[in-house]
Structure formats: C-alpha cells, structure tokens
matplotlib code that plots the C-alpha trace (Angstrom):
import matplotlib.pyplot as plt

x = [131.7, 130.2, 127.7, 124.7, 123.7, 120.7, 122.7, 123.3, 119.5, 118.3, 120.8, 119.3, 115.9, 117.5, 119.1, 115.7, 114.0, 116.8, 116.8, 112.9, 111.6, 109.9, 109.6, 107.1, 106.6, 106.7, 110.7, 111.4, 110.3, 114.4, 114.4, 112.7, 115.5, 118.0, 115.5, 115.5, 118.9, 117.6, 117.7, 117.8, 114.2, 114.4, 116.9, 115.7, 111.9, 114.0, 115.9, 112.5, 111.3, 114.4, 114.4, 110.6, 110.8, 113.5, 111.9, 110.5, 106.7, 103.7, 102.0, 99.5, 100.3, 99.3, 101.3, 104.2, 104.1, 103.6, 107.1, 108.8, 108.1, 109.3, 112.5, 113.1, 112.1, 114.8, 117.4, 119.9, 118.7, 121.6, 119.9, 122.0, 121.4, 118.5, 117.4, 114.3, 112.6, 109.2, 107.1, 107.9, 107.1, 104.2, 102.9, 104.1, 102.8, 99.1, 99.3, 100.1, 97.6, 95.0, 95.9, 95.2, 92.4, 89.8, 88.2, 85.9, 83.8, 84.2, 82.8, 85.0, 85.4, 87.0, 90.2, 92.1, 92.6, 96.7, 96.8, 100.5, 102.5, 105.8, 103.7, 102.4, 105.8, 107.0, 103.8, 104.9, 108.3, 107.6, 105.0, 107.7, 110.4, 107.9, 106.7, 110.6, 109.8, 108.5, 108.0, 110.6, 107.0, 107.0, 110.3, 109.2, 105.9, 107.5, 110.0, 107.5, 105.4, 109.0, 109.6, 106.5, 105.7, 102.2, 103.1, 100.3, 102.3, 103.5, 100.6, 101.3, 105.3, 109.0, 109.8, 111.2, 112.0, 111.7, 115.4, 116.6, 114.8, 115.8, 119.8, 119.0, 118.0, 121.0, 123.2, 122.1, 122.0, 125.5, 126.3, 124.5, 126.1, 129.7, 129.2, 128.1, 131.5, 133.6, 131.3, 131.8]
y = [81.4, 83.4, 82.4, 84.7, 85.4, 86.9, 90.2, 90.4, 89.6, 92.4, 94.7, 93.8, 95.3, 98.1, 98.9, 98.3, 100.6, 103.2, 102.7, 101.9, 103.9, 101.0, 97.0, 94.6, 93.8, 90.2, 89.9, 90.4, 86.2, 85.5, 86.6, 83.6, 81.0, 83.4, 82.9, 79.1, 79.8, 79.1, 81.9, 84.8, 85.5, 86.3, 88.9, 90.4, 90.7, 93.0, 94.7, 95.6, 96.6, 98.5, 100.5, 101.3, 102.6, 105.0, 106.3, 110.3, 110.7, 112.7, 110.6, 111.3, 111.2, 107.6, 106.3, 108.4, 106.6, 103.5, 104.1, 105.7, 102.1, 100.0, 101.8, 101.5, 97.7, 97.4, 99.7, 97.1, 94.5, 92.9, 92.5, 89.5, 87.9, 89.1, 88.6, 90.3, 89.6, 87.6, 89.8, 92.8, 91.8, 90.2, 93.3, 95.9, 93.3, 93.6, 97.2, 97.4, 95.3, 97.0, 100.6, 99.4, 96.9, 98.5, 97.0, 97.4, 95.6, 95.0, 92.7, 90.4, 90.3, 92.6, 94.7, 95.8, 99.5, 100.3, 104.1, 104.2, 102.2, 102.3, 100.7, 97.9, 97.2, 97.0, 94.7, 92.3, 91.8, 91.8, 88.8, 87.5, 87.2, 86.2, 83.2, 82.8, 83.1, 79.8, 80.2, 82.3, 83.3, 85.4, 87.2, 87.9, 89.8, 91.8, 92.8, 93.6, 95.8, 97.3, 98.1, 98.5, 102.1, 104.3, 106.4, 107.2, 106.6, 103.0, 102.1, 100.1, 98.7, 99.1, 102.7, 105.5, 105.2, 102.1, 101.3, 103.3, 100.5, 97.6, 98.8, 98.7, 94.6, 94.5, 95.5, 94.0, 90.4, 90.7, 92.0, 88.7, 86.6, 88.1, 87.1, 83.3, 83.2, 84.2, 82.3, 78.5]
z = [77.8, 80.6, 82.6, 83.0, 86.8, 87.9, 88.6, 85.1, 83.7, 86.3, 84.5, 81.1, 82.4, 84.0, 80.4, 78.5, 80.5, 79.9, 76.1, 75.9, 78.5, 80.3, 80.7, 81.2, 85.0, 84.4, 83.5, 87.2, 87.2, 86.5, 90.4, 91.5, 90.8, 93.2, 95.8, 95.9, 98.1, 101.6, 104.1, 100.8, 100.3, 104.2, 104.0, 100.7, 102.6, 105.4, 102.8, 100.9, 104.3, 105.4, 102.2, 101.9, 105.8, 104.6, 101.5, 102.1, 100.8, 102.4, 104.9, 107.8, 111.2, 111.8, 108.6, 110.3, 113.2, 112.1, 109.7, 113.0, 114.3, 111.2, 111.6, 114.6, 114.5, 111.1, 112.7, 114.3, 111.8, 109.6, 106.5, 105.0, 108.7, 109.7, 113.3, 114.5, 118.1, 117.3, 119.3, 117.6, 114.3, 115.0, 117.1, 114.1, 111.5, 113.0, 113.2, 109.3, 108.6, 110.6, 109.6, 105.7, 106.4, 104.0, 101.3, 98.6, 96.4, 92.6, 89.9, 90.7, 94.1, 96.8, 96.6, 99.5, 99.1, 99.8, 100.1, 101.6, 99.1, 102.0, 104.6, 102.4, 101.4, 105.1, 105.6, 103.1, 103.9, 107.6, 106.9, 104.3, 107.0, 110.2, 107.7, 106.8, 103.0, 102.1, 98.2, 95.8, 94.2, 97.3, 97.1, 92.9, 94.5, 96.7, 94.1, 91.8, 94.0, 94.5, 91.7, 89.7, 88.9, 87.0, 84.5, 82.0, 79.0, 79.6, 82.6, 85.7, 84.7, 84.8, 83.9, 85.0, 88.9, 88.5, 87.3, 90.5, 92.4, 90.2, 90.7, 94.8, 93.9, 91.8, 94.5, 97.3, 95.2, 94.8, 98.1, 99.1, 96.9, 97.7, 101.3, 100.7, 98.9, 101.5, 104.2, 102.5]

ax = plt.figure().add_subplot(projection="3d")
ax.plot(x, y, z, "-o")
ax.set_aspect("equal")
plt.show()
C-alpha cells in the first residue's frame, strides 16, 4: 500500500476545487505536519515571499517600491537554503509593517486593514523566516492567506485561482523533499 504524503493530500484539494468549484480553507491543516521538519517552514516563508514579490497587480507608487525592495532583498536568496543578511530584513520588515499599520475598530476589537494583499504576504514570511518559523501553525497561515481567494459565489475559500496557488505549494514541497533525499 502506498503511503499518502502531503504532496498528494494538497492534490486532493487542488482536484476538489477543480470538480467542485471550491474547498474549505481549513484542509490546508494536513500542511502543518510537513512543517514539523526543521529548517522547511523557513524556506517555504521565503518562497511565499519570493512568489507574492513577483506577482503583477495595480499598486501605488509606495507599495511599488516597497515590492522593488522585496525583490531585490529575495533575488540571490536560495529558497530551500535560505540566507538573508539580518539587517535587511529587519529594515524591509518595519517598512511593511509601517506602510500597512492602519487599523480600525469593530465590535470586537480592532482589525488591521491589508489593502496590498502581495505586501502582507512578503511581511509574513519575512517575519516567518527573521523569527526562523517556530510553530508549523505559522507555515499553515501563511499558506492559507496564500491561497485563500473571494469569490461571491463560494465567499472567502479555495476556488478558482486558488488551485494555481495550491500547485506552486505542491511543487515546491516536493522540490524540497527531493533535495533532503539526495542531501542524507
């Protein structure tokens, strides 16, 4: 019998939301286990970043910058080894932060308003791979906010674009895991 990897349970959602149109959010959890490697959740955080500095949207001039600088931070980084100079993470880090510090208040608390999706995602796995990714909970967030897509028939979940995103995961888990084969 064969065993299941995570590869293959991240292709199951990819293939509901092909047949169904979407899946729940929350079946992106089989993720965490792959993360309890040491040294993956890291790499994945960069990847995440990597890929979100790369991705073309409308943006101001600020937000443009402040992606000019992500990839030009990412640009030399290995991202199954990933070695980033301290300083500048820390320094593009604060700038993320600050350029999408506002907040506003609801019934329940306060909300942090993200209005550049990219940045936020460069954020997190900047601050993922600065804090060298201490809980797998982590690495399931920041695929989550990855992948998680609105569309008004299914609401805030896995569909559509979605399974373009999910297939990136896919690949880079086994690109990761086909290098800690060769490497023991």
């Amino acid at each position: 019998m064969k065993r299941t990897t995570i590869a293959d349970k991240l292709g199951d959602i990819a293939t509901a939301i092909k047949q169904r149109g979407s899946a729940n959010l929350t079946r992106l959890t089989v993720i965490k286990k792959w993360f309890e490697v040491p040294s993956r959740l890291s790499s994945f955080a960069i990847f995440i970043a990597d890929q979100a500095s790369r991705r073309k949207t409308k943006t101001t001039k600020e937000a443009s910058k402040l992606i000019r600088e992500a990839r030009t931070l990412l640009a030399d980084a290995d991202v199954f080894a990933p070695k980033i100079p301290r300083k500048a993470a820390t320094r593009l880090y604060a700038s993320l932060r600050t350029f999408q510090n506002e907040h506003r208040n609801v019934p329940w608390g306060a909300v942090r308003i993200i209005r550049d999706h990219n940045l936020f995602l460069i954020e997190c796995g900047i601050h993922i791979y600065m804090e060298h990714g201490k809980k797998p909970t982590e690495g399931y967030r920041l695929a989550a906010n990855y992948c998680e897509n609105y569309n008004p028939r299914y609401g805030n979940s896995l569909n559509g674009p979605s399974r373009r995103r999910l297939e990136e995961i896919i690949d880079f888990v086994r690109h990761v895991e086909s290098r800690e084969k060769v490497s023991v």
